[in-house]
C-alpha positions as CSV (number, residue, x, y, z in Angstrom):
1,X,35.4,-49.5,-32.6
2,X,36.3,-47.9,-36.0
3,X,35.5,-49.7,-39.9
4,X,38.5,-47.9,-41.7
5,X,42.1,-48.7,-41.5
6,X,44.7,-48.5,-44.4
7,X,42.0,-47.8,-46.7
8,X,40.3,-51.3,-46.3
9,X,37.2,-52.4,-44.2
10,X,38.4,-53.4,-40.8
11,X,36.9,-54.7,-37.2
12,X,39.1,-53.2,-35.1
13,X,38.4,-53.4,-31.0
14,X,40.1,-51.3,-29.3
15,X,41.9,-53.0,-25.9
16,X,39.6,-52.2,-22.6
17,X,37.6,-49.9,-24.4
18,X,33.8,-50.4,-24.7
19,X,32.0,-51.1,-28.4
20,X,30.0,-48.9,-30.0
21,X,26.6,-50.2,-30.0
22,X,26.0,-48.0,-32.9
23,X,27.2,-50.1,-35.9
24,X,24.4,-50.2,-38.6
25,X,25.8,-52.6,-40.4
26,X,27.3,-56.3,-39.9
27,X,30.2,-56.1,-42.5
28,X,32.9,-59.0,-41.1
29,X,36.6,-57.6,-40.9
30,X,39.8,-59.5,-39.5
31,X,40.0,-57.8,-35.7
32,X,42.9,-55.6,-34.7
33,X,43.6,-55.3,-31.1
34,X,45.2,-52.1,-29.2
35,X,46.2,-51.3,-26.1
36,X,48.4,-51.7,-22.8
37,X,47.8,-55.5,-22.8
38,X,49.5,-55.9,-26.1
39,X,52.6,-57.5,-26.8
40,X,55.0,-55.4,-27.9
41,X,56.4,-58.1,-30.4
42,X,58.2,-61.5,-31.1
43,X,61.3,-62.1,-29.0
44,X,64.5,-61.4,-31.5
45,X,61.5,-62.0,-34.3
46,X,61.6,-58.8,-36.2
47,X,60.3,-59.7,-39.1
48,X,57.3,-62.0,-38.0
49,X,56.7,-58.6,-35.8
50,X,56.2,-56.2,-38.3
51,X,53.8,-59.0,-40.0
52,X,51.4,-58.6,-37.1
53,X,52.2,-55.4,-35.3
54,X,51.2,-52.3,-37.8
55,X,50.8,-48.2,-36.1
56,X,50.8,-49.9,-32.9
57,X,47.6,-52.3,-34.1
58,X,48.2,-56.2,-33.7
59,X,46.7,-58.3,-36.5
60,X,44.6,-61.3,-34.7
61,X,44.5,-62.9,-37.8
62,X,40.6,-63.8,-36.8
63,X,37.9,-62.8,-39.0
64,X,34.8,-61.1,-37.0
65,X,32.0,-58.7,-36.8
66,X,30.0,-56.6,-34.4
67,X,26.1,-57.2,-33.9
68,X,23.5,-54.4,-33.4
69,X,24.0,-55.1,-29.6
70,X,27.6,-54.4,-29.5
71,X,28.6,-58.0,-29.2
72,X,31.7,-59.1,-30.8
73,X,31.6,-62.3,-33.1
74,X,34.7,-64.4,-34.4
75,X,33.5,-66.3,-37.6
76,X,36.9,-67.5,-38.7
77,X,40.3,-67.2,-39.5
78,X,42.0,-65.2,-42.0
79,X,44.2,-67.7,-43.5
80,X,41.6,-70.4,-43.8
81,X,39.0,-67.8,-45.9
82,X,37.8,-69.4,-49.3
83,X,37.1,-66.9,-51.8
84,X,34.6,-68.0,-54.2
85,X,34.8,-67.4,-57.7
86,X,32.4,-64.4,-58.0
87,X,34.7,-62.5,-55.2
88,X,32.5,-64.0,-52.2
89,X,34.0,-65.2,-49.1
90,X,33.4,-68.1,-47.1
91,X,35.2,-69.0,-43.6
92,X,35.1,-72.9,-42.8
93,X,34.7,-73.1,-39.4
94,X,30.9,-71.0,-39.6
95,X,30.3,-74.0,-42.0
96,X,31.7,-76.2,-39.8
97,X,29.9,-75.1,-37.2
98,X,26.5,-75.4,-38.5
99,X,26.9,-78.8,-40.3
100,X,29.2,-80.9,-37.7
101,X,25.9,-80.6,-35.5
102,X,24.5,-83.6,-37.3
103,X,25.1,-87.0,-35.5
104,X,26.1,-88.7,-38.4
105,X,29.0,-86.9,-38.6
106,X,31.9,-87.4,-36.1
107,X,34.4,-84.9,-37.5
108,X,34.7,-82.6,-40.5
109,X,37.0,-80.0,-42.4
110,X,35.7,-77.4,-44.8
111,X,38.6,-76.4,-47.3
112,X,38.9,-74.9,-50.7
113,X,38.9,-77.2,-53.3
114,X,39.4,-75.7,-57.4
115,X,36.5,-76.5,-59.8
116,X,36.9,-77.8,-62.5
117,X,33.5,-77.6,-64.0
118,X,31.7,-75.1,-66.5
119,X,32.6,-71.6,-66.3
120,X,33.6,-71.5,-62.9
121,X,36.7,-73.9,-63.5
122,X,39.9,-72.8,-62.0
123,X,37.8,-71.0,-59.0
124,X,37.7,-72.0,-55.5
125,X,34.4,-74.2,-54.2
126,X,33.5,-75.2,-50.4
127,X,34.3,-78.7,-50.4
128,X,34.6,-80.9,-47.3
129,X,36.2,-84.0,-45.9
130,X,34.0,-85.7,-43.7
131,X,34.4,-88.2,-40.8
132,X,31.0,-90.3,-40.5
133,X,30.0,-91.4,-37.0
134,X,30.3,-95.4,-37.9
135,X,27.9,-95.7,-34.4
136,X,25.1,-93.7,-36.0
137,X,24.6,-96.3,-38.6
138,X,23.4,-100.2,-38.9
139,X,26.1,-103.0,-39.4
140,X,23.9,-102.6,-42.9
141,X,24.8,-99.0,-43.6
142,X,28.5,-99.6,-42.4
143,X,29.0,-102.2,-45.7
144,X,27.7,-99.7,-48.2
145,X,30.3,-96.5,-48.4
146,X,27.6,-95.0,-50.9
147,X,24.6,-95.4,-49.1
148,X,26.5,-93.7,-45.9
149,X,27.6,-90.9,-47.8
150,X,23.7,-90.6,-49.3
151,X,22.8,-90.3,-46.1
152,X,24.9,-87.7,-45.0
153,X,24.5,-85.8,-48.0
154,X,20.5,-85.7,-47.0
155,X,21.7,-84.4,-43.6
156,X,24.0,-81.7,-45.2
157,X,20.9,-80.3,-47.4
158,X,18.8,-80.5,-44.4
159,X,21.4,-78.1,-42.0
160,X,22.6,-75.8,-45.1
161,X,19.1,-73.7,-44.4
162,X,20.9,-72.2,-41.7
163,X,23.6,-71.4,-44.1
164,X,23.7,-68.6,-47.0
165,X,23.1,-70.3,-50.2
166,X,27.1,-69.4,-51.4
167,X,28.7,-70.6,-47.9
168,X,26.9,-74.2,-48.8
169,X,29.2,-77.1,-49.4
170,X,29.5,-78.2,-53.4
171,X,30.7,-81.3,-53.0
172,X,32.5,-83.8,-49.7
173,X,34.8,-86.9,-49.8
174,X,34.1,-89.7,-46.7
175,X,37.3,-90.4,-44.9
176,X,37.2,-92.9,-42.5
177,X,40.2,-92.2,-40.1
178,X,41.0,-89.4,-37.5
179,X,41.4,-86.2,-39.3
180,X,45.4,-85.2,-38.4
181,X,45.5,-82.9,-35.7
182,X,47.8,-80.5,-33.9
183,X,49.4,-80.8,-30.3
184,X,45.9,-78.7,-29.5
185,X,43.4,-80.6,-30.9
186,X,43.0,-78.5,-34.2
187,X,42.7,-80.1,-37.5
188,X,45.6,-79.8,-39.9
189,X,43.5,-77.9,-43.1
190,X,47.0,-77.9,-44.7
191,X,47.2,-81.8,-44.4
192,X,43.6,-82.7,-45.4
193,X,44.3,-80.7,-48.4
194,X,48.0,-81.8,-49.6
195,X,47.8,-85.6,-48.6
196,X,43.5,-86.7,-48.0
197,X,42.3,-84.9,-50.5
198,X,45.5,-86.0,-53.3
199,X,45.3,-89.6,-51.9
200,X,41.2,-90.2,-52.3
201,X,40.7,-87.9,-55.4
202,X,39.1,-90.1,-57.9
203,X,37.8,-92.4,-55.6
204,X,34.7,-93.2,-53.7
């Protein structure tokens, strides 16, 4: 395991080799891979090669750290990272993961969405789009948009203990159809963002 690459703080593991259980510290890094069971790049791709392949080191793109144990923790991706407007940085799927646990909530995407309040306006803020669980409420609930998003909002302050007070989500938007999706299951962050996010703003 080494911290230091190209002058910036890395998470490197090293392919096959064992971790140092010696970190003192818990500093997340993207993870760089290396070794014998590493492509050796893109067929006739040269250029999307050099992007990931750097002094033999290939560039996961995930975001992880290492635990006083040794263990090796993925927290994110580096492409999805939200960096907050005093430098901090938040990766949506640890958000995710803690507040799609509630049962009110059948699906969710954590993006970055710019302020435009107070002094922070123009920076980036953890916003989320939000796909209730129309089964967890009354035939009541389901006629009163306002009411479900109160509800889910009490949920949301409940689970954000388990979150550092800058990773909590500012603000969410309800959106009440399947979030789009790749050929693998994985939510589109791009789409949310360009078309859900442009198409509801201003309402609820």
């Amino acid at each position: 395991l080494h911290r230091q690459f190209g002058g910036k703080l890395k998470c490197f593991v090293s392919g096959g080799a064992p971790l140092d259980p010696h970190v003192e510290d818990d500093n997340e890094g993207e993870i760089l891979v290396k070794g014998p069971n590493v492509m050796r790049g893109y067929y006739k791709k040269p250029k999307d090669t050099e992007e990931v392949l750097k002094d033999g080191w290939f560039y996961t793109g995930d975001i992880g750290y290492i635990d006083d144990d040794g263990f090796l923790y993925i927290t994110g991706r580096v492409k999805n990272m939200i960096v907050l407007g005093g430098g901090k940085k938040v990766y949506p799927e640890e958000v995710e993961e803690v507040i799609s646990k509630s049962p009110l909530i059948k699906e969710m995407c954590v993006i970055a969405r710019k302020t435009t309040r107070g002094l922070k306006a123009g920076t980036e803020e953890v916003f989320a789009v939000i796909v209730p669980d129309e089964d967890a409420f009354t035939e009541e609930e389901k006629q009163n948009k306002e009411l479900i998003k109160s509800k889910i909002a009490t949920e949301i302050n409940k689970l954000s203990e388990h979150l550092a007070d800058y990773k909590r989500i500012s603000d969410f938007m309800l959106y009440f159809d399947e979030l789009p999706k790749t050929s693998t299951r994985k939510v589109k962050r791009k789409e949310v963002m360009e078309k859900i996010i442009s198409t509801l703003s201003g309402g609820e």
